[in-house]
Backbone bond lengths (Angstrom), bond angles and torsions (degrees), N, CA, C in turn:
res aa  C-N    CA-C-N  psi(-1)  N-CA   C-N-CA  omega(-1)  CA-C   N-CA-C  phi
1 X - - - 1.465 - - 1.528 109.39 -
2 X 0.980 110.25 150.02 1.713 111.93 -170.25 1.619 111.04 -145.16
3 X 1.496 94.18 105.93 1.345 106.28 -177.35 1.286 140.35 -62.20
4 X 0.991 139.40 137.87 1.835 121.79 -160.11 1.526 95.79 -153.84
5 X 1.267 119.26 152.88 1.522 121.81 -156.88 1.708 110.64 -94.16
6 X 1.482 113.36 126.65 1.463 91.43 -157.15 1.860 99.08 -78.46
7 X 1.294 120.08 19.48 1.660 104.44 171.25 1.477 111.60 -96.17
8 X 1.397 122.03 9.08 1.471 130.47 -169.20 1.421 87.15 -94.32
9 X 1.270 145.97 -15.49 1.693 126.43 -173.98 1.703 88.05 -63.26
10 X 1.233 116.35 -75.41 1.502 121.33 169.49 1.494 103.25 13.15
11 X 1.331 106.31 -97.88 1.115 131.39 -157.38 1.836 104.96 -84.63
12 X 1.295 123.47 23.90 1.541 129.38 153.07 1.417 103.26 -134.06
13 X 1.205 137.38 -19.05 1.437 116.54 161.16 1.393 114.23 -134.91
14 X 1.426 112.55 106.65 1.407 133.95 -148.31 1.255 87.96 -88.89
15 X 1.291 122.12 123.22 1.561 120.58 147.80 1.594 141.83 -56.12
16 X 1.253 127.85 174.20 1.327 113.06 -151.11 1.917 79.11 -114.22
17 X 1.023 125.29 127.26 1.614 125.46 173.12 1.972 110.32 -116.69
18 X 1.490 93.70 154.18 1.537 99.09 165.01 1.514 114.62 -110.38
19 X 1.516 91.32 157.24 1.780 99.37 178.23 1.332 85.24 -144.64
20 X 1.739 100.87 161.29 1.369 115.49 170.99 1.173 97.81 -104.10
21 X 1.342 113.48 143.72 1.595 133.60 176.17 1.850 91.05 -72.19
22 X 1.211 113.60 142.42 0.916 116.01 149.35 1.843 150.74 -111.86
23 X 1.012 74.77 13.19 1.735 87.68 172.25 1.851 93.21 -98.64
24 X 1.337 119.49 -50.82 1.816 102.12 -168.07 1.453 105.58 -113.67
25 X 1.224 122.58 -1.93 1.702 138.91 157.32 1.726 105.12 80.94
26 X 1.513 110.46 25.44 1.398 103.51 164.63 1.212 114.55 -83.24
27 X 1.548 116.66 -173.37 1.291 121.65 169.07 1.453 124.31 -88.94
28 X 1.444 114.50 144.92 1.493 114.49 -177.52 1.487 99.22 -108.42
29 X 1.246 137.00 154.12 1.025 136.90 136.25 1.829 122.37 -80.82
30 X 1.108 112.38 165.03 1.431 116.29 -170.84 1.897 108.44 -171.78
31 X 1.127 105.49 128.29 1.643 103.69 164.41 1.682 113.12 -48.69
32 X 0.886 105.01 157.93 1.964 109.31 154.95 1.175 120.70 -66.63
33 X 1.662 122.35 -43.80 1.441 108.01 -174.09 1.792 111.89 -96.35
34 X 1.856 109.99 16.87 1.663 92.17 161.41 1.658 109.39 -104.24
35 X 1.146 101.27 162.94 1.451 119.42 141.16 1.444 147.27 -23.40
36 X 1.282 117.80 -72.82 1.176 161.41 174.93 1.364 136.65 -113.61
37 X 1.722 126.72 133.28 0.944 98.45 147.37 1.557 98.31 -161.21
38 X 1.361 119.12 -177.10 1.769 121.43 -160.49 1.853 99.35 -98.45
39 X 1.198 117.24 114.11 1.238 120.13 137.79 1.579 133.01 -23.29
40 X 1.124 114.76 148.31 1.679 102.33 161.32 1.324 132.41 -95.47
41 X 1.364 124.50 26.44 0.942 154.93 154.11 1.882 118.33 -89.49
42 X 1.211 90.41 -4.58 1.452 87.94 -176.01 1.700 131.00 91.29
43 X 1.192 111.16 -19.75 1.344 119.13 -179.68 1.552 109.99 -81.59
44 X 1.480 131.63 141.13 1.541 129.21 163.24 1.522 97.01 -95.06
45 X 1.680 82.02 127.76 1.990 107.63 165.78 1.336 108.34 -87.04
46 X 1.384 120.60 135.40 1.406 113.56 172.80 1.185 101.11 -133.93
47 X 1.871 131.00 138.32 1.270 117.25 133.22 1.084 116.04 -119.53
48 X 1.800 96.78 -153.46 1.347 109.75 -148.85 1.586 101.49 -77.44
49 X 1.480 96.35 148.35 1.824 108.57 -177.17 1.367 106.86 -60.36
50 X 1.468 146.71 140.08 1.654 127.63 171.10 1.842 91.68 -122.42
51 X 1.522 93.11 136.95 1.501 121.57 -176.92 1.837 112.01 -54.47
52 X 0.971 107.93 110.63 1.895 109.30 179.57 1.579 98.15 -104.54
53 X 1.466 103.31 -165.30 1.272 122.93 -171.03 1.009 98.56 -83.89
54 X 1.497 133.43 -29.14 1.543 126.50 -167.96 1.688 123.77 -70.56
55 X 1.652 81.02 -9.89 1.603 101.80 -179.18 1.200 119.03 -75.66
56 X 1.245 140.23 -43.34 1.187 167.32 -125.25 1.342 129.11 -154.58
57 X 1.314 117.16 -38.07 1.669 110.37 -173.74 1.746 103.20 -102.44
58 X 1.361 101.54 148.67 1.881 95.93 -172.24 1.147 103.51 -102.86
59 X 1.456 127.49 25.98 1.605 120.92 143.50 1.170 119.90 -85.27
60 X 1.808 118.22 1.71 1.608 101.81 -159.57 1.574 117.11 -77.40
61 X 1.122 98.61 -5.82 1.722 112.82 -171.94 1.768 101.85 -74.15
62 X 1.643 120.07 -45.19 1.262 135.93 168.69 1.945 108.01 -55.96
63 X 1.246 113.31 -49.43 1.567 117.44 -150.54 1.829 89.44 -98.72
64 X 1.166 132.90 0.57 1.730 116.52 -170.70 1.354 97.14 -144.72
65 X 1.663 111.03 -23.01 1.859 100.92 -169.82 1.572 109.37 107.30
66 X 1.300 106.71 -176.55 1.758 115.50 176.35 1.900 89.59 -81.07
């Protein structure tokens, strides 16, 4: 049996999230594990970064890869 950390789904299958643009108030799409991303309007939406396992635990390099 081979153990694998259950907070790594997170951070190997990123979900698809919405943001509102805020300069023309549509919707952006964006993965879970970026940052950023550009509207079609031209504006970049950004939020806030949220803390995973990759942050913090010193197996994550072993359990997700570089």
């Amino acid at each position: 049996m081979v153990f694998e950390c259950p907070g790594s789904e997170a951070v190997k299958r990123p979900e698809i999230i919405l943001l509102t643009c805020p300069k023309c108030g549509k919707e952006v799409e964006m993965f879970s594990d970026e940052q950023a991303a550009k509207c079609s309007c031209g504006a970049v939406v950004c939020r806030e970064k949220t803390p995973s396992c990759a942050d913090w635990c010193k197996y994550a390099r072993e359990c997700l890869g570089k």
